[in-house]
DOFINU-410563 format. One record per atom (N, C-alpha, C, O): x, y, z; residue in three letters. Coordinates in steps of 0.2 Angstrom, whole numbers, plus 5000, padded with zeros to 4 digits. Each point is the difference from the previous one (the first is absolute). Example, Ala and Ser with C-alpha at 12.3 -4.5 7.8 and 13.67 -1.06 7.14 Angstrom:
BEGIN
506649725039ALA/499650065000ALA/500450065000ALA/500549995003ALA/499350064993SER/500450065001SER/499650055003SER/500350065001SER/
//
This chain:
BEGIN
500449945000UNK/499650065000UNK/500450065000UNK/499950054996UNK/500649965009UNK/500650064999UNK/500350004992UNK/500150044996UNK/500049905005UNK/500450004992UNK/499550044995UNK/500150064998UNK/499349925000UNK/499650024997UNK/499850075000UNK/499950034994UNK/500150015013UNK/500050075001UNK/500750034999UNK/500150065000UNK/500349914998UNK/500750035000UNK/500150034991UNK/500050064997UNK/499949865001UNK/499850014992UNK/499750054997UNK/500250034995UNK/499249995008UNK/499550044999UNK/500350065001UNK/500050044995UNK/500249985011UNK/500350065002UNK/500750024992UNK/500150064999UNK/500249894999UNK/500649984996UNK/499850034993UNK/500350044996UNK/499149925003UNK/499750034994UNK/499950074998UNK/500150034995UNK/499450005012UNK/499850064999UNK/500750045000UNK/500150044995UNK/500249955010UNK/500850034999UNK/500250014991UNK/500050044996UNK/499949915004UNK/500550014991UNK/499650044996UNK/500250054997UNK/499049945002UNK/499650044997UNK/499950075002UNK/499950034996UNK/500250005012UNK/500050074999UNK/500650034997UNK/499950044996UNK/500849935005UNK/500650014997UNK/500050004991UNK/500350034996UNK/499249915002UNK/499950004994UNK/499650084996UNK/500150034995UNK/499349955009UNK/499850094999UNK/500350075000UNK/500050044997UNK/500249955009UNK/500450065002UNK/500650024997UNK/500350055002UNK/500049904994UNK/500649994996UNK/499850074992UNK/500350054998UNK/499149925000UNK/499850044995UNK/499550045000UNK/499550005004UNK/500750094990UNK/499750035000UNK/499750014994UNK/500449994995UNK/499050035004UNK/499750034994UNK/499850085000UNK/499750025005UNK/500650024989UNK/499850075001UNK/500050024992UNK/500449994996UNK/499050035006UNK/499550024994UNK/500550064995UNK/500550035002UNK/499249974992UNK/500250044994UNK/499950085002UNK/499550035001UNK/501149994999UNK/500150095001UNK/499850015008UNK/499850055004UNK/500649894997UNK/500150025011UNK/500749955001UNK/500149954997UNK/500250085008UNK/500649965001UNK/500050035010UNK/499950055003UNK/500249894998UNK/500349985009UNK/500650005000UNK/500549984997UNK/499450055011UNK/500750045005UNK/500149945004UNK/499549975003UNK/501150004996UNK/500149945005UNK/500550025005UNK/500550014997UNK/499549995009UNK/500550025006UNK/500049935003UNK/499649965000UNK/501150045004UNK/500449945003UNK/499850045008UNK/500450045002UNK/499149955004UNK/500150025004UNK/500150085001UNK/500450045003UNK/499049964993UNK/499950085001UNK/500450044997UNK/499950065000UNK/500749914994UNK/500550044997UNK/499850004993UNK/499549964999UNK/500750084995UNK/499750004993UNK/500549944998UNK/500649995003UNK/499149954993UNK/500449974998UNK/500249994990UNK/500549994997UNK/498950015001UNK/499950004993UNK/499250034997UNK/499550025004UNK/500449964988UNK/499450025000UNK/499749944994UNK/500349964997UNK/499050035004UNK/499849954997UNK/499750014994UNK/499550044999UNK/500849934994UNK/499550054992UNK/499249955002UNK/499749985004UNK/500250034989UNK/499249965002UNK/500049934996UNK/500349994995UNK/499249985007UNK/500349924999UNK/500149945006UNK/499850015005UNK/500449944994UNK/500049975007UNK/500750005002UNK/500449974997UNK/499750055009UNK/500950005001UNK/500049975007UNK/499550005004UNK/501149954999UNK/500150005005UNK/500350035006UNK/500450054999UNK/499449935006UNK/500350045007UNK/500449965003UNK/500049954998UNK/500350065009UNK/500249965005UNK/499450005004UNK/499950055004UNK/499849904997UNK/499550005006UNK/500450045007UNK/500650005001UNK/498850025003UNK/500350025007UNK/500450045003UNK/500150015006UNK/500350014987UNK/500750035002UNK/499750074996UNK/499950055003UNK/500049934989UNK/499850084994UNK/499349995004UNK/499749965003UNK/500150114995UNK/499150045001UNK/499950024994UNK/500550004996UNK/498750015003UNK/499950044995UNK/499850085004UNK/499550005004UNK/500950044995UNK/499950085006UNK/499450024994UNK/499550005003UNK/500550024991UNK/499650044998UNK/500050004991UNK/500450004996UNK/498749995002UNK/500050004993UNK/499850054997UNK/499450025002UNK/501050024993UNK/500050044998UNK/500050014993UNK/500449994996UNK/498950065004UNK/499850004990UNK/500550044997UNK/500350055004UNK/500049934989UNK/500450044997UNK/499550054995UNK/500250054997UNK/499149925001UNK/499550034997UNK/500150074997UNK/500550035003UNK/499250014994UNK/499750075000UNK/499549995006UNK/499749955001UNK/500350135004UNK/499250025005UNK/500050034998UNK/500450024996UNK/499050015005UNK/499650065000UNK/499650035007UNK/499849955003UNK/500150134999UNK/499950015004UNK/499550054997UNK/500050024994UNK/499550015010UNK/499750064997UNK/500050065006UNK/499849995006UNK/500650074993UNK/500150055005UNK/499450054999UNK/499850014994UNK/500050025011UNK/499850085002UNK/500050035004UNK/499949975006UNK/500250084993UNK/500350045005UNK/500150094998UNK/499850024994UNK/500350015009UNK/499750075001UNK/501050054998UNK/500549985003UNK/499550074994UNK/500550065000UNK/500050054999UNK/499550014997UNK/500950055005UNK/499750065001UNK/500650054995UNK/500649995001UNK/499150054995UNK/500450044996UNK/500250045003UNK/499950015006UNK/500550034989UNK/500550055003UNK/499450065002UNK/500150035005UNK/499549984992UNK/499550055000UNK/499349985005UNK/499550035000UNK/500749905004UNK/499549975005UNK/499449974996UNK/499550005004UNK/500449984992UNK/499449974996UNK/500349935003UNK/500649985000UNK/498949985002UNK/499949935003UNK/500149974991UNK/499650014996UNK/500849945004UNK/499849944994UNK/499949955003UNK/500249995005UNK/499549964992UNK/499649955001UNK/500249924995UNK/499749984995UNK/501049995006UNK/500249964996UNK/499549935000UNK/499849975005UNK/500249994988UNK/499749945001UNK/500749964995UNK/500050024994UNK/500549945008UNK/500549984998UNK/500149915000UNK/499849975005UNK/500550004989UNK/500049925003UNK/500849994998UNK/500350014995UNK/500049975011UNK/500749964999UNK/500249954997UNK/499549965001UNK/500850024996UNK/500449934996UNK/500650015002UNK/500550034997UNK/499649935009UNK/500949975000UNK/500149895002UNK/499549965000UNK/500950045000UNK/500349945001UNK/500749985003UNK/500450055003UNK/499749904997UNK/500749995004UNK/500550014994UNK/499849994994UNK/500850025006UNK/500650034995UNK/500049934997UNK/499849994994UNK/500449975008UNK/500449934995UNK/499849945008UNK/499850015006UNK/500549944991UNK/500049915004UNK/500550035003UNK/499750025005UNK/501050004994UNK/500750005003UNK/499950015009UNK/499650035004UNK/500849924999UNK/499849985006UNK/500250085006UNK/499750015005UNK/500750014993UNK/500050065004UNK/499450074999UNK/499950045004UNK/499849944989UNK/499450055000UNK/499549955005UNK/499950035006UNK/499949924993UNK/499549955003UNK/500150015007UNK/499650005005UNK/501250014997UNK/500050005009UNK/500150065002UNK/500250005006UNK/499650074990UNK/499850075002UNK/499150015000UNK/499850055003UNK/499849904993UNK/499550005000UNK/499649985005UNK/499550035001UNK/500949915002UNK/499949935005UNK/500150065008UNK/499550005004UNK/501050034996UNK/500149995005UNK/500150105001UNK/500250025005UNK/499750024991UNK/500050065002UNK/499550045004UNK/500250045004UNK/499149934994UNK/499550025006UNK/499749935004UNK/500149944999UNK/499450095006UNK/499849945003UNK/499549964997UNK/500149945002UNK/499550074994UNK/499549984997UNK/499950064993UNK/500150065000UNK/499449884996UNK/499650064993UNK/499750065002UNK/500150054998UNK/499649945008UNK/499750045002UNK/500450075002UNK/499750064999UNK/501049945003UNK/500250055002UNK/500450024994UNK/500450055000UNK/499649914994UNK/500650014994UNK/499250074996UNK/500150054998UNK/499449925002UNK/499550044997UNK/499750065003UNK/499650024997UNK/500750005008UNK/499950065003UNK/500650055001UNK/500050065001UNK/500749905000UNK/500550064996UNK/499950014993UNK/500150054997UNK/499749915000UNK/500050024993UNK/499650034997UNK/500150024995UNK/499149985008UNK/499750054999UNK/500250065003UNK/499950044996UNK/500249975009UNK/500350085002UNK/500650024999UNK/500250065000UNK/500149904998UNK/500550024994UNK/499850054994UNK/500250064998UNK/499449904999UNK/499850024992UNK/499550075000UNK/500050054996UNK/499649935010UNK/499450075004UNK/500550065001UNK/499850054997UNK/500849965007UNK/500550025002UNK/500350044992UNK/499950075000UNK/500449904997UNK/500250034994UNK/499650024996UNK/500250054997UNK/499249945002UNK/499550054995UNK/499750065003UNK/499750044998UNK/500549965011UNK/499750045002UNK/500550065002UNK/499850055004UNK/500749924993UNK/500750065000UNK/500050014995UNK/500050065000UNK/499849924994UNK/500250024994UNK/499350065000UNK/500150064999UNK/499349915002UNK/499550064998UNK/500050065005UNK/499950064998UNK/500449935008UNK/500150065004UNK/500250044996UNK/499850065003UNK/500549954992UNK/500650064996UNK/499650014993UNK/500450024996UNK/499049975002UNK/499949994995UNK/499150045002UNK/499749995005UNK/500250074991UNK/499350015001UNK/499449964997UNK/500149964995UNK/499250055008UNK/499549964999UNK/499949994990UNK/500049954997UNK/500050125000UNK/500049994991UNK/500549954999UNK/499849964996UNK/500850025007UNK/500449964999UNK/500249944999UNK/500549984996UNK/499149995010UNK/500049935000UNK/499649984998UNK/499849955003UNK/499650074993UNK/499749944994UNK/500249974993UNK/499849954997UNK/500950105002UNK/500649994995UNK/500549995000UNK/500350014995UNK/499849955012UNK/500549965003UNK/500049955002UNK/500449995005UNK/499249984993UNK/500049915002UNK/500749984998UNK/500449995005UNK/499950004989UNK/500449984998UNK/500550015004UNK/500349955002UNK/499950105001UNK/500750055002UNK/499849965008UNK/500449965002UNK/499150055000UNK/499949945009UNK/500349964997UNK/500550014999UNK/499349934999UNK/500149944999UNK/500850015000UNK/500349995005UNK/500050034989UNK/500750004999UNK/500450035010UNK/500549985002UNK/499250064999UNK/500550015008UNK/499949965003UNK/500449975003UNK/499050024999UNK/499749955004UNK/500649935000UNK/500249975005UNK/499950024988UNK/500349914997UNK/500850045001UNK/500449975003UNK/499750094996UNK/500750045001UNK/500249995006UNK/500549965001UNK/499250065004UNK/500049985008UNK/500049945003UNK/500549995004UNK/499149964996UNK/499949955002UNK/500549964998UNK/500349975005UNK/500050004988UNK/500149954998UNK/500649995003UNK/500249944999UNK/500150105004UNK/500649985004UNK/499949965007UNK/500349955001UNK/499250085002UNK/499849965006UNK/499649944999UNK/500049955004UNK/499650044990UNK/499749945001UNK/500449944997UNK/499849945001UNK/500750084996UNK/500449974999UNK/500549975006UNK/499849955003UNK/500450074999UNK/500049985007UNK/499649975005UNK/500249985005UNK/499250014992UNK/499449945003UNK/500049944996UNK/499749955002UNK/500750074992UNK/499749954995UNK/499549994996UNK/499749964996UNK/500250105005UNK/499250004993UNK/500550104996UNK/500450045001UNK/499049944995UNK/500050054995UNK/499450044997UNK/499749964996UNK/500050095004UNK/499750034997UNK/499750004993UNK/500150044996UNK/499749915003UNK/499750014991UNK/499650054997UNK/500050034994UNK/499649985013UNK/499550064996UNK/499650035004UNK/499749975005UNK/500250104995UNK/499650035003UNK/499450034994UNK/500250034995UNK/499349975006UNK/499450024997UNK/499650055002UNK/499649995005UNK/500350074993UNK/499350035006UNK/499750014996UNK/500250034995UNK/499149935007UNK/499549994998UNK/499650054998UNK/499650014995UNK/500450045013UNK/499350034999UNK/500650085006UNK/500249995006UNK/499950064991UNK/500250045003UNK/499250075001UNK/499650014995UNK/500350025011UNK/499550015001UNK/500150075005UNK/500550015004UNK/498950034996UNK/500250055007UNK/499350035003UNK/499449984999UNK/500650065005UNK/499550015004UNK/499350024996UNK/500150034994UNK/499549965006UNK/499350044999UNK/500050074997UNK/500050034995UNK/500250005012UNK/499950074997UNK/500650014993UNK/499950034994UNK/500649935007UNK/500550054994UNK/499949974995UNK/500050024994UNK/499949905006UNK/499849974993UNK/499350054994UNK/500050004994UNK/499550035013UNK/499550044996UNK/500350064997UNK/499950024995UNK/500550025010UNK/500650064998UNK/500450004993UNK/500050044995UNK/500249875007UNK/500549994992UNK/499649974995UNK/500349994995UNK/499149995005UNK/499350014995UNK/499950074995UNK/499950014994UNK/500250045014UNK/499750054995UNK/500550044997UNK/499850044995UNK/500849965007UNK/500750034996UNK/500149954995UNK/500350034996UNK/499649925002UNK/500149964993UNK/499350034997UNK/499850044995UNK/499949955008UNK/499350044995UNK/499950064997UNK/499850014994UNK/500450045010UNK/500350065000UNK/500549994993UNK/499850014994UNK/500849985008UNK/500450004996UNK/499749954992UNK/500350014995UNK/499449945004UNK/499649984995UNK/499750064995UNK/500150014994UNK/499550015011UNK/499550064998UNK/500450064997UNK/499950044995UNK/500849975008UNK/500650064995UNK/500149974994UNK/499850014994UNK/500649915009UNK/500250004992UNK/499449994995UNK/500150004994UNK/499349995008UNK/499550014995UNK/499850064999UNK/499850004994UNK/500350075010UNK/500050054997UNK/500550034993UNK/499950034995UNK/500649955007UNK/500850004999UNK/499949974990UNK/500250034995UNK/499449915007UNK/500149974993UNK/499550044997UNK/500250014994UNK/499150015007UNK/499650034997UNK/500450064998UNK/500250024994UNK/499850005010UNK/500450075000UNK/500550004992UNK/499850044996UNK/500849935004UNK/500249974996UNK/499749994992UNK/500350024995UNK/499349945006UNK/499749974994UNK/499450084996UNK/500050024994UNK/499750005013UNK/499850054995UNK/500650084998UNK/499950044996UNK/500649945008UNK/500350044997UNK/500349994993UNK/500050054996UNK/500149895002UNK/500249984995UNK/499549994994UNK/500150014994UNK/499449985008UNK/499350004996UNK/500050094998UNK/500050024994UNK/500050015009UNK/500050094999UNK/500550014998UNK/499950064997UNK/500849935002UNK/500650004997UNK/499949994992UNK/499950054996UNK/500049895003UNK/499849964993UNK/499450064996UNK/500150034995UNK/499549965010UNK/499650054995UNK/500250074999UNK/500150024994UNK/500150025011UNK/500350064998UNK/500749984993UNK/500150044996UNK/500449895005UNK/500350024995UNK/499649994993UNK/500250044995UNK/499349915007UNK/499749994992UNK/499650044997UNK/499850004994UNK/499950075013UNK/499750054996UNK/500550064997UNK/499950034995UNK/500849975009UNK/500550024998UNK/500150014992UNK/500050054996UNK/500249875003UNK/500249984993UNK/499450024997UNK/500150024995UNK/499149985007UNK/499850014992UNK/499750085000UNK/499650024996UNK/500850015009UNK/500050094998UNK/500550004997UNK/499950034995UNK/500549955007UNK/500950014994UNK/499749964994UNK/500050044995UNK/499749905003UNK/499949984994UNK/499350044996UNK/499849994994UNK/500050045009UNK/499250044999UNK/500350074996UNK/499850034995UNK/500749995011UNK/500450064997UNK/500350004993UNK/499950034995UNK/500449935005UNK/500649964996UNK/499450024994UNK/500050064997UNK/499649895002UNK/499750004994UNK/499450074999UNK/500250034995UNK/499449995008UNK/499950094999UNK/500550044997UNK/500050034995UNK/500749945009UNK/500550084995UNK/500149964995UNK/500150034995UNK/500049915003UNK/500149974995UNK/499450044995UNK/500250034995UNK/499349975006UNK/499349994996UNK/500150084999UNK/499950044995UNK/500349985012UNK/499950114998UNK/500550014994UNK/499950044996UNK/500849925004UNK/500650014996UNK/499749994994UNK/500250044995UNK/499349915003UNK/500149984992UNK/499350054998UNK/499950024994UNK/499650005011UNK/499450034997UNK/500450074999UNK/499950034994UNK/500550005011UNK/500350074996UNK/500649994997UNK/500350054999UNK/499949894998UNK/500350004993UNK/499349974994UNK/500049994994UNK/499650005008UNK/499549994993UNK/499650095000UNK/499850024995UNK/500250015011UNK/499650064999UNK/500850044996UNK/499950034995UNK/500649975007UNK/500550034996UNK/500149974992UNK/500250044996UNK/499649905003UNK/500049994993UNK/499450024999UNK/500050034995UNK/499549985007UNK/499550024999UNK/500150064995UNK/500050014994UNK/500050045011UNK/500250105002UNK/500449994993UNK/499850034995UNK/500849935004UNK/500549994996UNK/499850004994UNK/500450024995UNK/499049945002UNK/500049974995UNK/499550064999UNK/500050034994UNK/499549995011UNK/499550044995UNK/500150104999UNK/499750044997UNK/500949965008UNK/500450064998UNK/500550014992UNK/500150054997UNK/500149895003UNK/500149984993UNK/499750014995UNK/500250044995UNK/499249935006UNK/499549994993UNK/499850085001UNK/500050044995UNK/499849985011UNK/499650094998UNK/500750034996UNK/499850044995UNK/501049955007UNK/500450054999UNK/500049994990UNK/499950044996UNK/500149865002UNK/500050034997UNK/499550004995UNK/500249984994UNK/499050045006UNK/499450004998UNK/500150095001UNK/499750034995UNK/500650005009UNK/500150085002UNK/500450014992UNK/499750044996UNK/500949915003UNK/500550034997UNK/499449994991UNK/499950044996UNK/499949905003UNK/499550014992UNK/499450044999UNK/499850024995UNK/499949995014UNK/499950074997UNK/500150074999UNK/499750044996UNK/500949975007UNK/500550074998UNK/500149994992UNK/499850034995UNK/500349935006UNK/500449994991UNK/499650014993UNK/500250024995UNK/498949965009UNK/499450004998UNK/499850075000UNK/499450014998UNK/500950025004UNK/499650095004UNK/499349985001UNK/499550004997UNK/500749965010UNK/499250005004UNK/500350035006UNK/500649995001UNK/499050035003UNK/500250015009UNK/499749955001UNK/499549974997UNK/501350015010UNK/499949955001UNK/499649975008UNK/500149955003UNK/499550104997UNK/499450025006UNK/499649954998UNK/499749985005UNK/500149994988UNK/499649975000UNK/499949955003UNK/499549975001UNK/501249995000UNK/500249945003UNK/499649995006UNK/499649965000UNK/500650095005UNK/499450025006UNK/499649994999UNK/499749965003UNK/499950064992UNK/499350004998UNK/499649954999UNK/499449995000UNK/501149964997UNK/500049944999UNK/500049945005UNK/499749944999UNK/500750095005UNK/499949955007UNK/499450035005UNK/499749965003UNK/500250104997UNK/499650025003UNK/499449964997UNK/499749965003UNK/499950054991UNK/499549954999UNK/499949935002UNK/499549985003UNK/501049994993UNK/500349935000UNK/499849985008UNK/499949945001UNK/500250115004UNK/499849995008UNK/499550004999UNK/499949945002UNK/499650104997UNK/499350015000UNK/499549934998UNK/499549975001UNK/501050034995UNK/499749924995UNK/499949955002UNK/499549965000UNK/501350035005UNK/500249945005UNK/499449995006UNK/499749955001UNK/500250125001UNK/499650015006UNK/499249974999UNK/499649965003UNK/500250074990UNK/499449984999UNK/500049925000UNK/499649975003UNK/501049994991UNK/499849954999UNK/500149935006UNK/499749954999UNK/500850065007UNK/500349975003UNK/499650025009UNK/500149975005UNK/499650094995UNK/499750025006UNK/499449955003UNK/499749964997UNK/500350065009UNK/499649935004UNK/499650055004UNK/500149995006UNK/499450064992UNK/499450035005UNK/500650065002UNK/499750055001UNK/500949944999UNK/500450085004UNK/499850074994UNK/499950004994UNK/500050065010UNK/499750064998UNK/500650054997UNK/500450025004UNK/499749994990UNK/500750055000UNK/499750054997UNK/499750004994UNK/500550085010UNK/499650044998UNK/500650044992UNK/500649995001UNK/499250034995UNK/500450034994UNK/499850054998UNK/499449994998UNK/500850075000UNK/499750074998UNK/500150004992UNK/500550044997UNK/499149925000UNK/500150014992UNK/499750054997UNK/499849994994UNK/500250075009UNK/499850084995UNK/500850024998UNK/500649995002UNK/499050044991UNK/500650014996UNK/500550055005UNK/500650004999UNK/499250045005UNK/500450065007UNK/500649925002UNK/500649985000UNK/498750005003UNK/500649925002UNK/500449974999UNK/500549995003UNK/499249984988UNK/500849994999UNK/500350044995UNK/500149974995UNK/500050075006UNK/500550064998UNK/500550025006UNK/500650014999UNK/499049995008UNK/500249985005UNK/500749945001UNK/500650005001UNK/499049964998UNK/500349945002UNK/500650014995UNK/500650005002UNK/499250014989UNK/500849994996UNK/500550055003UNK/500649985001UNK/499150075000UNK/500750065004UNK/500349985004UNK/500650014999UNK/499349965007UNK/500149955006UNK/500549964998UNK/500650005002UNK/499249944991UNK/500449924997UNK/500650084996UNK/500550005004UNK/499450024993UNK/500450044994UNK/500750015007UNK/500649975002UNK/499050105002UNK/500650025004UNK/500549955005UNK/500650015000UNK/498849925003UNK/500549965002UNK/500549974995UNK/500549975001UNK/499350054993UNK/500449954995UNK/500850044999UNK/500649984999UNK/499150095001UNK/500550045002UNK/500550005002UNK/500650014998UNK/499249985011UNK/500350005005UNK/500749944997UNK/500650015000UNK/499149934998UNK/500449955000UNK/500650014996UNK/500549995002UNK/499450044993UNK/500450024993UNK/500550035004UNK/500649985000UNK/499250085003UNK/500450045003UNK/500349975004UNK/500650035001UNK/499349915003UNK/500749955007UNK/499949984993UNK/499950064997UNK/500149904999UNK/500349974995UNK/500850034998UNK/500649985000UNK/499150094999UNK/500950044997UNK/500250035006UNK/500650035000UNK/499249975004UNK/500350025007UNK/500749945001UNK/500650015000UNK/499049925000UNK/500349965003UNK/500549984993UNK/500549965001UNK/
//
């Protein structure tokens, strides 16, 4: 019966050592093994052996990407409250066992590795925005992130993780000055809408003043053109029929006629035009022989007149 209880007791002996001998650790996690409390090596993933009794497994730790979601509160240089909604992306640096044994053994637990590190990153944006006014950091996401990663990655490094990413989701500020800074972009909307109209009709009043421009210069243009050739046709005109009277004057001298009759001749020749070619207009005419005796003395003397600048000139 002892023997039997001895056996049993022998067996289970071998089987805890047989279990306890081996380890399984899952894909994208690796185990801290210490000899008596001391770091001893690290385990990949897979199934690996230990020394029963002697190695421990102190600690499994993900090499993964985490993610975190922060909020929290900063105040500008000009005291506007901002309101950040931000998500972190870090990880452990590499497997190398000296990173895993600054991860394993820098703080006491996750829990207090994730509250330096979030007031860490709280910390640095809330230096960076201090110096920066409220118009400012809505146009500066980028430039945080970059100090934020500027600052840190030294020290987290030193923990064993690294910063992949910071994100801010939702940058936000008080009630009252979000409604303030509604009405200064609206405001400012409403100028350069003034601004462009402004513009556009000025440009529209430009256009037409040049194109009324051009068509007074082109309106002109063609009037003195038009006045140019009508008083070269009234000059051939004057020309041609001063011609024919000089020389109609000259076969009558030659003829011994006075050459008054010429006058007399147009002066009818008028009369005749008037009757045949009139539309209802009234032209009064004094045809007593006084009148036109009148009138020839009149054409003769003007004819005179002419003769006389004729030898003047």
């Amino acid at each position: 019966m002892t023997g039997t209880i001895l056996l049993v007791a022998v067996i289970l002996l071998v089987l805890a050592i047989a279990f306890g001998s081996f380890v399984t650790v899952q894909q994208g996690m690796v185990v801290v093994i210490t000899v008596f409390g001391k770091f001893q090596r690290i385990l990949m993933p897979g199934l690996n052996f230990k020394i029963p009794f002697i190695e421990s497994v102190y600690k499994k730790i993900s090499i993964q990407n985490r993610s975190v979601e922060l909020n929290f509160q900063a105040t500008t240089l000009d005291q506007a409250n901002v309101h950040f909604t931000s998500m972190l992306l870090y990880s452990v640096i590499n497997q190398d066992p000296e990173t895993i044994k600054n991860v394993a053994f820098k703080f006491v637990d996750e829990r207090n590795f994730m509250q330096a590190l979030v007031r860490s990153i709280e910390g640095s944006i809330r230096s960076f925005v201090a110096t920066k006014k409220q118009s400012e950091v809505l146009s500066l996401r980028k430039e945080i992130v970059e100090d934020v990663k500027g600052q840190l990655d030294a020290t987290l490094e030193q923990w064993g993780y690294h910063l992949i990413d910071l994100q801010m989701n939702d940058i936000t500020f008080d009630e009252e000055i979000m409604k303030s800074m509604a009405k200064v972009v609206a405001s400012n909307n409403l100028k350069a809408a003034a601004e462009n109209e402004g513009q556009a009709l000025l440009i529209t009043k430009t256009k037409a003043a040049e194109a009324e421009g051009n068509f007074i210069k082109i309106s002109a243009a063609a009037e003195k053109e038009a006045s140019q050739l009508k008083g070269q046709g009234i000059a051939l005109f004057r020309q041609e029929v001063a011609l024919g009277m000089t020389n109609a004057a000259n076969t009558m001298k030659s003829a011994d006629i006075d050459a008054s009759l010429i006058l007399f001749s147009m002066w009818t020749e008028s009369i005749k035009n008037f009757a045949e070619h009139g539309k209802g207009n009234v032209i009064f005419l004094d045809g007593s022989v006084d009148g036109m005796q009148k009138t020839m003395k009149e054409m003769m003397a003007i004819n005179q007149m002419d003769i006389s600048d004729q030898r003047k000139g």
